[in-house]
ChimeraX commands (.cxc) that place a marker at each C-alpha (Angstrom):
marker #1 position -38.95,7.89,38.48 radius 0.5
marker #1 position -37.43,10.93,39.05 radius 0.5
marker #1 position -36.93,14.41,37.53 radius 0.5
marker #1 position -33.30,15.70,38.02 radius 0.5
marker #1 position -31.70,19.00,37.24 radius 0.5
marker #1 position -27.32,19.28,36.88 radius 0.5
marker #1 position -26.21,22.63,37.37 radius 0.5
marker #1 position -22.56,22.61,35.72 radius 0.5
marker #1 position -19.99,24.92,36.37 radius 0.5
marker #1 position -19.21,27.50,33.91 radius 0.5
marker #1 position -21.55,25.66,31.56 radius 0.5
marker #1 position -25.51,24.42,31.10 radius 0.5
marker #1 position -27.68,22.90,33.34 radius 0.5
marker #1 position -28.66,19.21,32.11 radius 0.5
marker #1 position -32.42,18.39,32.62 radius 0.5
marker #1 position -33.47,14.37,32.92 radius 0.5
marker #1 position -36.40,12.06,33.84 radius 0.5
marker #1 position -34.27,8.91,35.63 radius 0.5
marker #1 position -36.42,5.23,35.95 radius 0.5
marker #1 position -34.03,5.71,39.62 radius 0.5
marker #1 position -35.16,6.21,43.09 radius 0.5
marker #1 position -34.48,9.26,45.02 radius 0.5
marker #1 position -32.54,7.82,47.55 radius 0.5
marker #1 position -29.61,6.09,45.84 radius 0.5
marker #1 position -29.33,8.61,43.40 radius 0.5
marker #1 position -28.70,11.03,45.75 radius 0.5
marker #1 position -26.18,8.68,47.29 radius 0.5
marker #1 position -24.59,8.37,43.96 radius 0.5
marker #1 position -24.68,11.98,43.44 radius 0.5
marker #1 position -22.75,12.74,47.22 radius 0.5
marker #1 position -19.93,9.91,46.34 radius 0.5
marker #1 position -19.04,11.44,42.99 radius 0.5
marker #1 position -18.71,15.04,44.49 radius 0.5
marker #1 position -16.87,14.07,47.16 radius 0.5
marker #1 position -14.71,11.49,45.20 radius 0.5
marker #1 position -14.31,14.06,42.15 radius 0.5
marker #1 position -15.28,10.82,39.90 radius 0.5
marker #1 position -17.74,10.90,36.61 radius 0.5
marker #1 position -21.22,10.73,37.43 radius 0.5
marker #1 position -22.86,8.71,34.30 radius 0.5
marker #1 position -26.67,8.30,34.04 radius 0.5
marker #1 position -29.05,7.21,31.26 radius 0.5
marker #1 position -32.37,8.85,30.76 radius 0.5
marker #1 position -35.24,7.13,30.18 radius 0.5
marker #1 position -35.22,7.80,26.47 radius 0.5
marker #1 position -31.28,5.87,26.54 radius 0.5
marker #1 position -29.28,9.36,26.35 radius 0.5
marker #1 position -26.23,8.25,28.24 radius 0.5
marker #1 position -24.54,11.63,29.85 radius 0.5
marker #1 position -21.42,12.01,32.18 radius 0.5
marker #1 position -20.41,14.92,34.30 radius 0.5
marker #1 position -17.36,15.05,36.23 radius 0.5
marker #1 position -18.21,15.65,40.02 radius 0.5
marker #1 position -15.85,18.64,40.62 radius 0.5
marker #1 position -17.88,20.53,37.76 radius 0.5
marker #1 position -21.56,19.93,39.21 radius 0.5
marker #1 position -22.97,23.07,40.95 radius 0.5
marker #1 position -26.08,22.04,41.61 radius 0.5
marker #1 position -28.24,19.15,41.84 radius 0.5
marker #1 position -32.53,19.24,41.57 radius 0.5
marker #1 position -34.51,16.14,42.51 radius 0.5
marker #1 position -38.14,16.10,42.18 radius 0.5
marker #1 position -40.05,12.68,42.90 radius 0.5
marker #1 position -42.49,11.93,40.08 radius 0.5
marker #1 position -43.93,8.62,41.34 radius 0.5
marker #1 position -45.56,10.20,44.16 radius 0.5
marker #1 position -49.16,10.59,43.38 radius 0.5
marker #1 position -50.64,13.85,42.12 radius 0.5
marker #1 position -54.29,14.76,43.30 radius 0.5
marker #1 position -56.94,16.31,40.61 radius 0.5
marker #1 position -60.14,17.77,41.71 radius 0.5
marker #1 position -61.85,20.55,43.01 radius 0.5
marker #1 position -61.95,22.46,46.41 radius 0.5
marker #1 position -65.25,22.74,47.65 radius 0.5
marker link #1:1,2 radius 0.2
marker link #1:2,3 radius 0.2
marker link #1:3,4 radius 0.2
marker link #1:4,5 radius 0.2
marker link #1:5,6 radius 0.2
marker link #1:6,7 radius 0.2
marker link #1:7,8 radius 0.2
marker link #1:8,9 radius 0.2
marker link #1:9,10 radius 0.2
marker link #1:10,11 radius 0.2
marker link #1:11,12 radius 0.2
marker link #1:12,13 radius 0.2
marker link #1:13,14 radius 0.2
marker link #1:14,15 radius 0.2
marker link #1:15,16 radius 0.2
marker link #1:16,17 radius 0.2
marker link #1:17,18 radius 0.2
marker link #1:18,19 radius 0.2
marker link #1:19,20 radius 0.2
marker link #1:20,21 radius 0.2
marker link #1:21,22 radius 0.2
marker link #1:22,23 radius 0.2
marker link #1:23,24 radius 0.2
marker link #1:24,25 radius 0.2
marker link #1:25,26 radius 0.2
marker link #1:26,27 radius 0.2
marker link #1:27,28 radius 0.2
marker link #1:28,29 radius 0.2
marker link #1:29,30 radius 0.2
marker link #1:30,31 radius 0.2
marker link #1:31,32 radius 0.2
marker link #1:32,33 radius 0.2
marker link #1:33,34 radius 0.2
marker link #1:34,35 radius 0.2
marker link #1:35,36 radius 0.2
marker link #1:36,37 radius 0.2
marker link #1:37,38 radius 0.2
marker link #1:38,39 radius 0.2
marker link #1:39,40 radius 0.2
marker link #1:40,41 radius 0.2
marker link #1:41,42 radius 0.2
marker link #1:42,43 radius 0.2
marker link #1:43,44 radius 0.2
marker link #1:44,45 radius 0.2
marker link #1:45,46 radius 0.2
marker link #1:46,47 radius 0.2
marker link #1:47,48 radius 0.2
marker link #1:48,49 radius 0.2
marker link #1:49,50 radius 0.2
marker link #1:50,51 radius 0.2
marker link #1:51,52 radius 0.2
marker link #1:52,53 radius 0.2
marker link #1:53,54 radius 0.2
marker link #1:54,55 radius 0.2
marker link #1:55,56 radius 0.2
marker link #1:56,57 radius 0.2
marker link #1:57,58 radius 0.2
marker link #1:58,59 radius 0.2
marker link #1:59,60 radius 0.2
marker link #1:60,61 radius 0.2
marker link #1:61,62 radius 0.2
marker link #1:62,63 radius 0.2
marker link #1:63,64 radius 0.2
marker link #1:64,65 radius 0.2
marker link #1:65,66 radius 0.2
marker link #1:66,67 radius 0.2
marker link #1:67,68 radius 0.2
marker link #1:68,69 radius 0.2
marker link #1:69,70 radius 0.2
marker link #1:70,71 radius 0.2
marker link #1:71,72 radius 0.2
marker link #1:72,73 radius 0.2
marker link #1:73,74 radius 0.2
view
């Protein structure tokens, strides 16, 4: 799962939890940029979005499934 952050152009910023891996979304996210195609995803809640590739400003891609520690520091 990942968190993901669209920075549009001239508009919002779209924030999303994805059931994707980092890897191919980022992948997705390079040919729709350079392509100037629509980049559609579908959160994990079934919100379907699109953004055209020449709008996106920005992308940010944080990792959830990696394990968080809790605890104390001696």
């Amino acid at each position: 799962m990942i968190d993901v952050k669209i920075g549009i152009a001239e508009a919002k910023e779209l924030t999303l939890e994805l059931d994707e891996e980092l890897e191919p979304f980022s992948k997705q996210i390079d040919l729709v940029i350079q392509d100037g195609t629509m980049l559609w995803v579908t959160d994990r809640k079934g919100k379907t979005v699109g953004v055209h590739g020449s709008r996106i400003a920005y992308v940010e891609v944080v990792s959830t499934t990696t394990t968080r520690k809790v605890g104390f520091a001696p």
